[in-house]
Backbone atoms as SQL, in Angstrom:
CREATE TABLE atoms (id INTEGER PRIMARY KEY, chain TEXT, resi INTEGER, resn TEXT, atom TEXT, x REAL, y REAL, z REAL);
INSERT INTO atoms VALUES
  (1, 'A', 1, 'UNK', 'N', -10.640, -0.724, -12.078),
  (2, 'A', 1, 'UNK', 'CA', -9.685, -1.721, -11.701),
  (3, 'A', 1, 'UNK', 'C', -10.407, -2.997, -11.317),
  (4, 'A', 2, 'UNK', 'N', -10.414, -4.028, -11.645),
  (5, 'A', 2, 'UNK', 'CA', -10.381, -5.522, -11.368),
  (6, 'A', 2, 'UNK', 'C', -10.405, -5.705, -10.031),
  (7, 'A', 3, 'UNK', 'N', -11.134, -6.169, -9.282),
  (8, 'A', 3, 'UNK', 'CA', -10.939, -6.571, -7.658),
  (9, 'A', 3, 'UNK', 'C', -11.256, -7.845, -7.691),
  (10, 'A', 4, 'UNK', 'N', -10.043, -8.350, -7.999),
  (11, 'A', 4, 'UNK', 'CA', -10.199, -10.122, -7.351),
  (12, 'A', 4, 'UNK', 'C', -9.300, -10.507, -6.074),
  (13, 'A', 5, 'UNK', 'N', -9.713, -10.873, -5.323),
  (14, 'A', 5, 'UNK', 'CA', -9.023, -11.184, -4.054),
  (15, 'A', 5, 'UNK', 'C', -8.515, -12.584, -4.312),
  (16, 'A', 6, 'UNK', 'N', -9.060, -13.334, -4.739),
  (17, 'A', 6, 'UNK', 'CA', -7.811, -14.953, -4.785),
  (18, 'A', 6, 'UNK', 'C', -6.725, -14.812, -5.640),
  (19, 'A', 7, 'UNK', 'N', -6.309, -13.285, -5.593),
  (20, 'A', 7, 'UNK', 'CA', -5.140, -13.002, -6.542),
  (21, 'A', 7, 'UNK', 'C', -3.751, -13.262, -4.985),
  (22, 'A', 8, 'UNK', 'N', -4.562, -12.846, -3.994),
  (23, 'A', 8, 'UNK', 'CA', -3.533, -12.268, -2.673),
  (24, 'A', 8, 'UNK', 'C', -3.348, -13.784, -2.398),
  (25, 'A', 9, 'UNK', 'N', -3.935, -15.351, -2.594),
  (26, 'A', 9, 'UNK', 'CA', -3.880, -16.646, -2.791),
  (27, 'A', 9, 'UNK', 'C', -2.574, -17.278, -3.721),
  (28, 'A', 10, 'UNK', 'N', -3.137, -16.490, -5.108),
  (29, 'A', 10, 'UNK', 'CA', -2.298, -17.325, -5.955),
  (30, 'A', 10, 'UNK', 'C', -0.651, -16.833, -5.616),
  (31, 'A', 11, 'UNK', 'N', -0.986, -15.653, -6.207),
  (32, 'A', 11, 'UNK', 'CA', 0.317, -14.941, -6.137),
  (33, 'A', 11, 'UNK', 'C', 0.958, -15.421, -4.868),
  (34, 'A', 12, 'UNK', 'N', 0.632, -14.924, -3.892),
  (35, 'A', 12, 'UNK', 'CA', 1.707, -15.499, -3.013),
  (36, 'A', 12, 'UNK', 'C', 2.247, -16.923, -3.028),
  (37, 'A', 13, 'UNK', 'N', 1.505, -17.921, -3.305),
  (38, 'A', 13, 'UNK', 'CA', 1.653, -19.299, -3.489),
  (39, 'A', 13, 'UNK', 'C', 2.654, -19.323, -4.429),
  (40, 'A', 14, 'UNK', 'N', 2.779, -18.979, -5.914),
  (41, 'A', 14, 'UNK', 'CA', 3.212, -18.689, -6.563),
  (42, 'A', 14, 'UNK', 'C', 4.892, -18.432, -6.532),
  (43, 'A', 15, 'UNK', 'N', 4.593, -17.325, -5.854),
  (44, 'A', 15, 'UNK', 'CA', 5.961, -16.433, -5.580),
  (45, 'A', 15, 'UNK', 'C', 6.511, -17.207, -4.712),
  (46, 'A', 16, 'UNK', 'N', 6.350, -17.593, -3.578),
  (47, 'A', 16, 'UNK', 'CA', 6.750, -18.882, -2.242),
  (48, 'A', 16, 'UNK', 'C', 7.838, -19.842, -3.016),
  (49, 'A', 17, 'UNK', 'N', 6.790, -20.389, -3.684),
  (50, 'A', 17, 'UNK', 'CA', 7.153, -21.408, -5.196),
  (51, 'A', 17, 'UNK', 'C', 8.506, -21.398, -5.630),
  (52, 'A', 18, 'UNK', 'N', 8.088, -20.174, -6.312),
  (53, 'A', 18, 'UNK', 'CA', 9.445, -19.717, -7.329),
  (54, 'A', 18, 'UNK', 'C', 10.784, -19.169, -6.048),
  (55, 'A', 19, 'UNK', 'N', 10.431, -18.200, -5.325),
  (56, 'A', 19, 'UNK', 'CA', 11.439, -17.676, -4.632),
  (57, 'A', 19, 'UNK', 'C', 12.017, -18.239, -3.342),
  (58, 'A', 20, 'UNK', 'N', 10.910, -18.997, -2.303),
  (59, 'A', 20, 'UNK', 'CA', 11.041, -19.769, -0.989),
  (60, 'A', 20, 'UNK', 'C', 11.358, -18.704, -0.046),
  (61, 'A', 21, 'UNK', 'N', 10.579, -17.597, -0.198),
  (62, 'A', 21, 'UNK', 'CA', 11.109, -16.846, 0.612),
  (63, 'A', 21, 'UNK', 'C', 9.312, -15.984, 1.267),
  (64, 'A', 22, 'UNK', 'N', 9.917, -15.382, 2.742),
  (65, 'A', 22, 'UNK', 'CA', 8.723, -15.030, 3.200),
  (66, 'A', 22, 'UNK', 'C', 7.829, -14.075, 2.109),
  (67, 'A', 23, 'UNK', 'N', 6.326, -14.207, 2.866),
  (68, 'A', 23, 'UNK', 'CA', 5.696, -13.281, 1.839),
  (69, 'A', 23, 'UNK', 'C', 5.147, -12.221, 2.458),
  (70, 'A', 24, 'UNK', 'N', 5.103, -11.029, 1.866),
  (71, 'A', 24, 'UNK', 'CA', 4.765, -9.666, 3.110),
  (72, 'A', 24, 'UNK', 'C', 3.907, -9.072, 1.608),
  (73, 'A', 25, 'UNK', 'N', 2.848, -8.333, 1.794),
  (74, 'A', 25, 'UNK', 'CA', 1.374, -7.802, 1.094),
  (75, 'A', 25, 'UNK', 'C', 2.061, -6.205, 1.696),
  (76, 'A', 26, 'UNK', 'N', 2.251, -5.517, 0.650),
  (77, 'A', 26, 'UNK', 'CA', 2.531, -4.551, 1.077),
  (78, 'A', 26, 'UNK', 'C', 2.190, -2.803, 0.650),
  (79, 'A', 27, 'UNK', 'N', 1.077, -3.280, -0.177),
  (80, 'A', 27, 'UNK', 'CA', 0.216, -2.279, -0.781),
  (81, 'A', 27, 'UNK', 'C', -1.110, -3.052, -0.704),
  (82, 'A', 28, 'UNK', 'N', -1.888, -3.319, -0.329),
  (83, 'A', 28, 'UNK', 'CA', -3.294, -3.752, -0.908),
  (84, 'A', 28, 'UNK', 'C', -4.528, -2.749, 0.008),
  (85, 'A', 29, 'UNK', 'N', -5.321, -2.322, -0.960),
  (86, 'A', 29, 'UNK', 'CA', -6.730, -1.521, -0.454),
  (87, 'A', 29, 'UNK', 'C', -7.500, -1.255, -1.529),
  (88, 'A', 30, 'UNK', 'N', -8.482, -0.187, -1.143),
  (89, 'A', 30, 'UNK', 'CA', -9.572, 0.229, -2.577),
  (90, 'A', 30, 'UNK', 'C', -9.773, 1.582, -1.991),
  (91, 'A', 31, 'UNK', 'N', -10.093, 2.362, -3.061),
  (92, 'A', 31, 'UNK', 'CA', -10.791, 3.323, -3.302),
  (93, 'A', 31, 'UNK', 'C', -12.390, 3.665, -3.332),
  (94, 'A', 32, 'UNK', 'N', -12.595, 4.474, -1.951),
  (95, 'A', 32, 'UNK', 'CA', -14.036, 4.405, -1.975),
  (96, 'A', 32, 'UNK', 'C', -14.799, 5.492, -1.810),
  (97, 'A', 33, 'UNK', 'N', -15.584, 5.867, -1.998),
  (98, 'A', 33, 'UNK', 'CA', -16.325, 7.454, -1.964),
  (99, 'A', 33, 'UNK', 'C', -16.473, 7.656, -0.795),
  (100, 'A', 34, 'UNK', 'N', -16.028, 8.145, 0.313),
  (101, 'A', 34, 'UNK', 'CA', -16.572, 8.481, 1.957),
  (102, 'A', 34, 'UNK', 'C', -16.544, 9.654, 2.213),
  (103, 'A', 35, 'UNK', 'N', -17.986, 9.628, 2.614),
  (104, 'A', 35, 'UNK', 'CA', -18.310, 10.840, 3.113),
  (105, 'A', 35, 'UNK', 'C', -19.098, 10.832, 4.564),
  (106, 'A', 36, 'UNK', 'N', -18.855, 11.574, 5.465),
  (107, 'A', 36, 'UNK', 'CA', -19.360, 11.695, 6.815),
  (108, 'A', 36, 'UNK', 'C', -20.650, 11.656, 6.946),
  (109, 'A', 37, 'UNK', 'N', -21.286, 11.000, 7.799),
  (110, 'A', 37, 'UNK', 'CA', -22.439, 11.556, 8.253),
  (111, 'A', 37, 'UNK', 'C', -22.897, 12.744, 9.286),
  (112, 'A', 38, 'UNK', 'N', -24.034, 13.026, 9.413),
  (113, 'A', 38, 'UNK', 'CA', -24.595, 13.724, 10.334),
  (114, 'A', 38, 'UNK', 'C', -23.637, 13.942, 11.617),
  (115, 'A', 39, 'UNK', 'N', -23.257, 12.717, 11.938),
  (116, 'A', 39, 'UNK', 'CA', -22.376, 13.097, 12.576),
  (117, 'A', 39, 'UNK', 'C', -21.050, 13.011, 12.979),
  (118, 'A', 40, 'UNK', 'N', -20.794, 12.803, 12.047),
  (119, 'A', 40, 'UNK', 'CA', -18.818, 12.577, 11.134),
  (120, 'A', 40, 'UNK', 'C', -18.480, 11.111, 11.397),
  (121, 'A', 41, 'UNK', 'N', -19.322, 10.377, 11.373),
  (122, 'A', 41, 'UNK', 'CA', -19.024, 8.844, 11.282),
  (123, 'A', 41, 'UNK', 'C', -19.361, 8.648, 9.882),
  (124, 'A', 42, 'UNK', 'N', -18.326, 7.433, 9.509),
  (125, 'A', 42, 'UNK', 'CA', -17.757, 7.332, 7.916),
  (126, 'A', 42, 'UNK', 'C', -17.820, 5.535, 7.962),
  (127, 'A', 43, 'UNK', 'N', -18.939, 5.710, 7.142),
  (128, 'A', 43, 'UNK', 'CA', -19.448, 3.768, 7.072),
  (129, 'A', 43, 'UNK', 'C', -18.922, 3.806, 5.717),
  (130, 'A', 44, 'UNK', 'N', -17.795, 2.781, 5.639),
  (131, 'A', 44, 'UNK', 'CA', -17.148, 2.479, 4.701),
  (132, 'A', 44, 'UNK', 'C', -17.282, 0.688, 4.189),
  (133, 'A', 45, 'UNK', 'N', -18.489, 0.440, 4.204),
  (134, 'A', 45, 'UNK', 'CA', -18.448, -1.311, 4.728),
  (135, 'A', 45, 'UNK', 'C', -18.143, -1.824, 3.012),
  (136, 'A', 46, 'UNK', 'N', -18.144, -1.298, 2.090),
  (137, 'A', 46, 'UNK', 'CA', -17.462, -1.763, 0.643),
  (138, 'A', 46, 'UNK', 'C', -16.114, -2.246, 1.229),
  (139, 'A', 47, 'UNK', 'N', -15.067, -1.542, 1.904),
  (140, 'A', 47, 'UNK', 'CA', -13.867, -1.208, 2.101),
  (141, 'A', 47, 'UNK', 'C', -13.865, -2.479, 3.089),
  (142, 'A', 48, 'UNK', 'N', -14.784, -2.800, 4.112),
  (143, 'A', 48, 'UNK', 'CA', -14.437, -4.026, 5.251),
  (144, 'A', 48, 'UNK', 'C', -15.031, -4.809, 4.458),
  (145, 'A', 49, 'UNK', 'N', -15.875, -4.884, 3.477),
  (146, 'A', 49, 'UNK', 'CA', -15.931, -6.051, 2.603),
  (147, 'A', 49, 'UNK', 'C', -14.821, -6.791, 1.995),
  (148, 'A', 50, 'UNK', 'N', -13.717, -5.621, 1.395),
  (149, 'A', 50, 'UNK', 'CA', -12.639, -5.959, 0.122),
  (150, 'A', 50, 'UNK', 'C', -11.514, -6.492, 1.345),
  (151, 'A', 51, 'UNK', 'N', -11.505, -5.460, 2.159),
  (152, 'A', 51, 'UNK', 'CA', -10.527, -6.252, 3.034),
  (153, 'A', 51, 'UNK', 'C', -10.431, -8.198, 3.855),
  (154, 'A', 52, 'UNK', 'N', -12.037, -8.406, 4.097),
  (155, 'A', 52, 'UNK', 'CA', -12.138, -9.403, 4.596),
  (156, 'A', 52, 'UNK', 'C', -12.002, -10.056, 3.076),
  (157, 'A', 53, 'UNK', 'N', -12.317, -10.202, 2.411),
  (158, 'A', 53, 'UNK', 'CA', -12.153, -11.188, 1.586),
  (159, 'A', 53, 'UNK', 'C', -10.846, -11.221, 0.727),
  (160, 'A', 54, 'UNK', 'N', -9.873, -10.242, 0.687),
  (161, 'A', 54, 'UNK', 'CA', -8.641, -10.508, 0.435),
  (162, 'A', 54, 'UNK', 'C', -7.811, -11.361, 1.715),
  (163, 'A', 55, 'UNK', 'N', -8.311, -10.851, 2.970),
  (164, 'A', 55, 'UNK', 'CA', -7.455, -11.653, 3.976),
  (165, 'A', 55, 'UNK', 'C', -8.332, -13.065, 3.792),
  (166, 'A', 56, 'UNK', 'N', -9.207, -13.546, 3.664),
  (167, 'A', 56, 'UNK', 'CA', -9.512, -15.286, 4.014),
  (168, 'A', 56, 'UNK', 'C', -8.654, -15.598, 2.852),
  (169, 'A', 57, 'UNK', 'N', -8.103, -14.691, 1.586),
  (170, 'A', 57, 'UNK', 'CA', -7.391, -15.715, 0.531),
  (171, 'A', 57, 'UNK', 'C', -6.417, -15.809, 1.226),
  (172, 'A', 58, 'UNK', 'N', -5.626, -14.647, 1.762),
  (173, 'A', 58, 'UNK', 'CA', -4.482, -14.566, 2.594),
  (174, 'A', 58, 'UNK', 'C', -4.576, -15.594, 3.270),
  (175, 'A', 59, 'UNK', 'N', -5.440, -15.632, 4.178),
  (176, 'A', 59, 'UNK', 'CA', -5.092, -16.567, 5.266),
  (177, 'A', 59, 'UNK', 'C', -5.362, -18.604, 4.784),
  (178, 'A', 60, 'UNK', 'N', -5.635, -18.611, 3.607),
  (179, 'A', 60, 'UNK', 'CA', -5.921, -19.827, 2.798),
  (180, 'A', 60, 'UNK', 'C', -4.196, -20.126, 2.605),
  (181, 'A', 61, 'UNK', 'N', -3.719, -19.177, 2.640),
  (182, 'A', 61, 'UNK', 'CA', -2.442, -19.133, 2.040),
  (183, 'A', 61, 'UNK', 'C', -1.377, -19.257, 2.951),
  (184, 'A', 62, 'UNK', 'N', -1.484, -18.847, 3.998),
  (185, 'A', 62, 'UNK', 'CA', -0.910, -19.200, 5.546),
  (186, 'A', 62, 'UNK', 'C', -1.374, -20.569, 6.124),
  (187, 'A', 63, 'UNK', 'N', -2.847, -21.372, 6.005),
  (188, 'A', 63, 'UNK', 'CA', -3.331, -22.373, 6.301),
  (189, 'A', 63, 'UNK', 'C', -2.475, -23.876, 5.264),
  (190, 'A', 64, 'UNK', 'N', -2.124, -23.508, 4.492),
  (191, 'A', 64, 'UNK', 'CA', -1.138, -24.009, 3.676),
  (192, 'A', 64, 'UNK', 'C', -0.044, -24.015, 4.415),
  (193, 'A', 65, 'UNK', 'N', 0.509, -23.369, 4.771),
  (194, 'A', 65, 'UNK', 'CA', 2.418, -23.327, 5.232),
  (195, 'A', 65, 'UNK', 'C', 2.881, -22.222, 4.752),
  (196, 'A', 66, 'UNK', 'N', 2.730, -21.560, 3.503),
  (197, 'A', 66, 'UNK', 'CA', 3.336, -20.523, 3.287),
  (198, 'A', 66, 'UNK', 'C', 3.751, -19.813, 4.398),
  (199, 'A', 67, 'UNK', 'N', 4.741, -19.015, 4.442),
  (200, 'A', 67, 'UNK', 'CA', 5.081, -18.129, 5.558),
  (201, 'A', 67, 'UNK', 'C', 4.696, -17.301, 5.490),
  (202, 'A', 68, 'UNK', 'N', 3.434, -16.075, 5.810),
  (203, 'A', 68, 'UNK', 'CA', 3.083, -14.900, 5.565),
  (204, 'A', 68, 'UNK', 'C', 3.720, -14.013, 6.354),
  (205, 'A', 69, 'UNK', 'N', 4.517, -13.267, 6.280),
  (206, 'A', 69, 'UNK', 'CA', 5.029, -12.677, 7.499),
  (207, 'A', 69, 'UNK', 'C', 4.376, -11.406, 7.856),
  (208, 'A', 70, 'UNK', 'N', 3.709, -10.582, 6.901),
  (209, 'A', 70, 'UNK', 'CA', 2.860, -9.083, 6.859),
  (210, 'A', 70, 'UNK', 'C', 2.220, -8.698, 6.315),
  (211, 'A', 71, 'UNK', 'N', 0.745, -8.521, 6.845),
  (212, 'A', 71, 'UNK', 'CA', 0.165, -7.527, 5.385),
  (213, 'A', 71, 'UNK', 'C', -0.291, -6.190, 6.074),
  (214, 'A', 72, 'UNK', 'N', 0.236, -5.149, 5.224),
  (215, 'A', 72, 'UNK', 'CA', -0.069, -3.636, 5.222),
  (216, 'A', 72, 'UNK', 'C', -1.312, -3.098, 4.308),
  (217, 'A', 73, 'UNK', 'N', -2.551, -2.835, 4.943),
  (218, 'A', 73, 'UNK', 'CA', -3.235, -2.118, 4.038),
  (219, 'A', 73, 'UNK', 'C', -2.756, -0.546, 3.719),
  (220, 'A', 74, 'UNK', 'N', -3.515, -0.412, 2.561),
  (221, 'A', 74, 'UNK', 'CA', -2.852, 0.656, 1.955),
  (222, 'A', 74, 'UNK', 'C', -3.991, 1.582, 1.875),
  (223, 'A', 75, 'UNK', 'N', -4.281, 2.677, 2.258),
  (224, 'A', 75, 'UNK', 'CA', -3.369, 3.506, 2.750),
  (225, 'A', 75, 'UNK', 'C', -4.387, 3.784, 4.092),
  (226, 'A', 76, 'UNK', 'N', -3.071, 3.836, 5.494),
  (227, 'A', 76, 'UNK', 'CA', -3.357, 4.253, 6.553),
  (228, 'A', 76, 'UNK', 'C', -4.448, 5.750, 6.680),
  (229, 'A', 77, 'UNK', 'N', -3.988, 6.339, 5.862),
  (230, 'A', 77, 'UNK', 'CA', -4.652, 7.822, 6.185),
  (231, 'A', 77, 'UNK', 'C', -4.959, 8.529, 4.524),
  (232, 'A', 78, 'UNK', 'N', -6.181, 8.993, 4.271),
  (233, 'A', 78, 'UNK', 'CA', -6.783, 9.048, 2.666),
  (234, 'A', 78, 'UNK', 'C', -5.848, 10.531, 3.021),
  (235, 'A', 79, 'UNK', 'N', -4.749, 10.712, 1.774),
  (236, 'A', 79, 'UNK', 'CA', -3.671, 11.136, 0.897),
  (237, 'A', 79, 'UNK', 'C', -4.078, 11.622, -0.195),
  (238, 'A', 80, 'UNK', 'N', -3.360, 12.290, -0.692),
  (239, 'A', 80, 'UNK', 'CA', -3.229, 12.770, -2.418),
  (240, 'A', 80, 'UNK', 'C', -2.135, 11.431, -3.061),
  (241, 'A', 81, 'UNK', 'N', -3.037, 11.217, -4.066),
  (242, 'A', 81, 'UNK', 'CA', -2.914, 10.088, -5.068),
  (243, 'A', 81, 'UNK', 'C', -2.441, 10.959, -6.425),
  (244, 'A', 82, 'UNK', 'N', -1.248, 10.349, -6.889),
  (245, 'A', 82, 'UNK', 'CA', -0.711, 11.131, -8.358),
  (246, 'A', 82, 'UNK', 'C', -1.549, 11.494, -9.226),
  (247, 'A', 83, 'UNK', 'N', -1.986, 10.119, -9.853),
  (248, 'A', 83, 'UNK', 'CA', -3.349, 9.931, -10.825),
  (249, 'A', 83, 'UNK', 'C', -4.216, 10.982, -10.707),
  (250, 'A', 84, 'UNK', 'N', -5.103, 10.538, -9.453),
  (251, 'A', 84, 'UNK', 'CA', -6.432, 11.260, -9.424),
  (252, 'A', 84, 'UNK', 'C', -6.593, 12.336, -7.924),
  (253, 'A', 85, 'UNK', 'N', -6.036, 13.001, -7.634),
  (254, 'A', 85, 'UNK', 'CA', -5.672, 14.571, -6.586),
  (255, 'A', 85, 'UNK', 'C', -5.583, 13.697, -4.652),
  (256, 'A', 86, 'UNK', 'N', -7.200, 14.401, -4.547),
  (257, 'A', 86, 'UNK', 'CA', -7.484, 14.217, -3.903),
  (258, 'A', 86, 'UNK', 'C', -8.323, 13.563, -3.978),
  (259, 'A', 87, 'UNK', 'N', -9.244, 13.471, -4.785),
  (260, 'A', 87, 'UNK', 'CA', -10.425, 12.695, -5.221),
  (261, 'A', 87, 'UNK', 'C', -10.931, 11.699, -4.737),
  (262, 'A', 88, 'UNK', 'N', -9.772, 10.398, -4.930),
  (263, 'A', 88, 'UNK', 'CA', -10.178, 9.258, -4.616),
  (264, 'A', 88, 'UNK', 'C', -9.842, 9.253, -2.737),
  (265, 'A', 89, 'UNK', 'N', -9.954, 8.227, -2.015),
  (266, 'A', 89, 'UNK', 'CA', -9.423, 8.164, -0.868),
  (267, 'A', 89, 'UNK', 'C', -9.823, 6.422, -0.406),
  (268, 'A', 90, 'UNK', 'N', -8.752, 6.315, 0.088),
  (269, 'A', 90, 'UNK', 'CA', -8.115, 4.938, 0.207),
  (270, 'A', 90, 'UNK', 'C', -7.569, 4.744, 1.387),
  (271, 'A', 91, 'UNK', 'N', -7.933, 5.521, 2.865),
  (272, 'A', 91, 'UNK', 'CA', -7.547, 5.509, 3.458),
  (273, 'A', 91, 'UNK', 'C', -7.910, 5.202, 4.686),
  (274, 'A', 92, 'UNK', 'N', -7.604, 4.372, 6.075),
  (275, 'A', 92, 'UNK', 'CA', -8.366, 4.083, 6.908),
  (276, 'A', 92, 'UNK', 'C', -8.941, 4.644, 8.127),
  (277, 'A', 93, 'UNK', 'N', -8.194, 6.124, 7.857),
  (278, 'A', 93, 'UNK', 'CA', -8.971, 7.192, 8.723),
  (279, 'A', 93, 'UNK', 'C', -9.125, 8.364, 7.411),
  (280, 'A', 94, 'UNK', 'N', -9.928, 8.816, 7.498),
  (281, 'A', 94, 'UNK', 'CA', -10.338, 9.895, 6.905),
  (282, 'A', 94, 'UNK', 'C', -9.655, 11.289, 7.487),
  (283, 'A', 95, 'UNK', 'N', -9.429, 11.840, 6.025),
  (284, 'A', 95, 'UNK', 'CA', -8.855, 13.335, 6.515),
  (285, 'A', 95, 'UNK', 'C', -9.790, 14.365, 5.870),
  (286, 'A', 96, 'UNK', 'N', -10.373, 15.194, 6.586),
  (287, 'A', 96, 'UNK', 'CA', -10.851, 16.605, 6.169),
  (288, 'A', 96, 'UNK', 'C', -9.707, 17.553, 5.908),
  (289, 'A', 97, 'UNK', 'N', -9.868, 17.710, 4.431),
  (290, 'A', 97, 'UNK', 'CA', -8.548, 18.423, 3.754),
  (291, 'A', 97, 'UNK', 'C', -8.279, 19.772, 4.337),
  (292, 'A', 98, 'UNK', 'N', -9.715, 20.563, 4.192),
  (293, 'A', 98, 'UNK', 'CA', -9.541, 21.681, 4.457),
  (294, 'A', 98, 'UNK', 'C', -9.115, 21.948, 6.383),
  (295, 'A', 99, 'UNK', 'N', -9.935, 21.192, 7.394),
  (296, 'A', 99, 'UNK', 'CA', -9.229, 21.065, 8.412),
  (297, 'A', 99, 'UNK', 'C', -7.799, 20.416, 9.394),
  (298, 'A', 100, 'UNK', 'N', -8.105, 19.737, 8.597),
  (299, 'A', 100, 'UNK', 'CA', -6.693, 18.517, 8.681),
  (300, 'A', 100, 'UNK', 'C', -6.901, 17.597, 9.738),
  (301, 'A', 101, 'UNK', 'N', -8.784, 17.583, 10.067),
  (302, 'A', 101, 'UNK', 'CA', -9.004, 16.336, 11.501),
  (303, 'A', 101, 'UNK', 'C', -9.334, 15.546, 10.677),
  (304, 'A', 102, 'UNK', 'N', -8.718, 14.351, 11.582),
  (305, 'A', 102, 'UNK', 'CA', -8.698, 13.206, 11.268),
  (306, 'A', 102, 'UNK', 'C', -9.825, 11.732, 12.172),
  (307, 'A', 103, 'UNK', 'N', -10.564, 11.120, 11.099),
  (308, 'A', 103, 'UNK', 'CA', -11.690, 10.283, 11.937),
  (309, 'A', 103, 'UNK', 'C', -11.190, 9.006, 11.243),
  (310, 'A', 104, 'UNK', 'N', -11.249, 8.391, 12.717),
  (311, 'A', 104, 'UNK', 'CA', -11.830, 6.568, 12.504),
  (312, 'A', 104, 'UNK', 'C', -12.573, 6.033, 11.512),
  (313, 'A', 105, 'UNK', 'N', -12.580, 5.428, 10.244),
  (314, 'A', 105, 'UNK', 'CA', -13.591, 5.117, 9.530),
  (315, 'A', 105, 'UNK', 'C', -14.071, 3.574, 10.210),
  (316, 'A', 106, 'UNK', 'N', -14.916, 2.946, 9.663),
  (317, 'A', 106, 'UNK', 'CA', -15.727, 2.167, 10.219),
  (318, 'A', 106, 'UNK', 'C', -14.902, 1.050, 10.065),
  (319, 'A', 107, 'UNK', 'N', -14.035, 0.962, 8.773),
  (320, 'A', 107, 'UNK', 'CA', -12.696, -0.187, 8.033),
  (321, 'A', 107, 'UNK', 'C', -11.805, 0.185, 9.534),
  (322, 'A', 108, 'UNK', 'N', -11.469, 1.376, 10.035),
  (323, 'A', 108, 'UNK', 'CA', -10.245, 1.219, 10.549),
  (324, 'A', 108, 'UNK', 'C', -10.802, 0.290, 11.893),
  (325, 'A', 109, 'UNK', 'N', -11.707, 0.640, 12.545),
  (326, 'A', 109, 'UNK', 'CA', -12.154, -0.212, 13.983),
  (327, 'A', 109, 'UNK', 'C', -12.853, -1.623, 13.555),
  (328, 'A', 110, 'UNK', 'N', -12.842, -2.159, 12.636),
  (329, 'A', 110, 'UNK', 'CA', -13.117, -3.518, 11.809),
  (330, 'A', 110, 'UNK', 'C', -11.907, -4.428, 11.918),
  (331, 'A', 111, 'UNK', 'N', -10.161, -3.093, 11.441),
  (332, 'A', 111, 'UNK', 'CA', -9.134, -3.837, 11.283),
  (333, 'A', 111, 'UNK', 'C', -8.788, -3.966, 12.609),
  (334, 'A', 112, 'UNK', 'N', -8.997, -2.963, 13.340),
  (335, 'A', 112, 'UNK', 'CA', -8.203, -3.437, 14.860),
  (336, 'A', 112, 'UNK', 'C', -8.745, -4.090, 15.776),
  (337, 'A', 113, 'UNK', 'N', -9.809, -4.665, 15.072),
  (338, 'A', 113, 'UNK', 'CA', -10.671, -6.057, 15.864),
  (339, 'A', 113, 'UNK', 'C', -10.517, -6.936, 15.368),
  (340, 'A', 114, 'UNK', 'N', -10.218, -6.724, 14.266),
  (341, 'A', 114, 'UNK', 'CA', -9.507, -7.849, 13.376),
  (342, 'A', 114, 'UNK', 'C', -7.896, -8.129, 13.734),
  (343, 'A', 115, 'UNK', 'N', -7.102, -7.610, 13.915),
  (344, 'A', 115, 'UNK', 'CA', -5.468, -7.677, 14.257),
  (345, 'A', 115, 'UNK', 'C', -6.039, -7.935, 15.784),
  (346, 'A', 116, 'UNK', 'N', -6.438, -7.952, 16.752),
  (347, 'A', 116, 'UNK', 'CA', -6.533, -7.890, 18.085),
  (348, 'A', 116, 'UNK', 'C', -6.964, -9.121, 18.466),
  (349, 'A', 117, 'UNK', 'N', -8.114, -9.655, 17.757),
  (350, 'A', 117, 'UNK', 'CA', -8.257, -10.823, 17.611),
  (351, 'A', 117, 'UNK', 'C', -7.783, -12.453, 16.422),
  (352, 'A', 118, 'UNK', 'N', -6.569, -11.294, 16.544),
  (353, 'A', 118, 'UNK', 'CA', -5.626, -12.787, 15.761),
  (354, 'A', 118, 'UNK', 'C', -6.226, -12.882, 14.495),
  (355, 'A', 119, 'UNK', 'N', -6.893, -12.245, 13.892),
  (356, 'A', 119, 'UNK', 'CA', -7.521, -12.756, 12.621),
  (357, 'A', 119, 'UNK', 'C', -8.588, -13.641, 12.996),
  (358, 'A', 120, 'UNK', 'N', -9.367, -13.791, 14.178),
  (359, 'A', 120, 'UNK', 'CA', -10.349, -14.729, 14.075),
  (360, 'A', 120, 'UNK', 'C', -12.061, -14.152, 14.347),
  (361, 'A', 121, 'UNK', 'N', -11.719, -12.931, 14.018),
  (362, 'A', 121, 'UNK', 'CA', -13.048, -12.104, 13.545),
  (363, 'A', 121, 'UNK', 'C', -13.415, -12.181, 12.173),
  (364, 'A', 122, 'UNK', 'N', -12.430, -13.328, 11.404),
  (365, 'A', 122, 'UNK', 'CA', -12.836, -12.501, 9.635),
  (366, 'A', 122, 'UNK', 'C', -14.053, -12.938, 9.320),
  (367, 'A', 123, 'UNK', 'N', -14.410, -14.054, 9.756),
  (368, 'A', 123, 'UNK', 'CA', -15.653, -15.040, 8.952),
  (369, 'A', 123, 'UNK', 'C', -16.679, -13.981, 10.032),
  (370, 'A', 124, 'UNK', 'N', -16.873, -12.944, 10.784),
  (371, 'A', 124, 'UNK', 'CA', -18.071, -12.460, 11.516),
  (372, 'A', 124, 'UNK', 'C', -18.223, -11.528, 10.421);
């Protein structure tokens, strides 16, 4: 899949455009190989990469006027995906299938320093 983030820019601009109506992001994430370490901490920094740089388009796009009213990354908790099982995982806490515990990945305490601080952690 294509990962361009000044898509979460245009498009919304775009759509604003055509429709004048708020804009809410309501699927966006990636798929990334995570696996625990030594000691079940899950460095996912591909994943706080894709995220920060889809939100500065986002927020290019709010610095404009657009109205952004929400964005939801996708997916809160790595799920079974139709496509591909379990396989892939896209999620911002990690689930051990066979146990069903659930860990913090390194993306999820990135985003809630990120939402906590207003969005003004992105450029760190």
């Amino acid at each position: 899949w294509p990962v361009v983030p000044s898509c979460l820019y245009w498009a919304s601009r775009f759509l604003y455009e055509r429709y004048n109506l708020p804009i809410y992001i309501t699927e966006n994430g990636i798929a990334t190989v995570d696996i625990p370490d030594s000691k079940g901490n899950i460095d996912d920094s591909s994943r706080i990469n894709y995220m920060r740089e889809h939100l500065k388009h986002l927020n290019r796009t709010v610095n404009e006027g657009i109205p952004v009213k929400g964005y939801f990354y996708w997916s809160l908790m790595d799920n079974f995906e139709w496509q591909f099982g379990f396989t892939k995982r896209f999620g911002l806490i990690y689930v051990d299938y066979d146990t069903q515990k659930r860990t913090l990945k390194k993306s999820a305490l990135w985003y809630k320093d990120f939402i906590a601080s207003g969005g003004k952690t992105l450029n760190d």
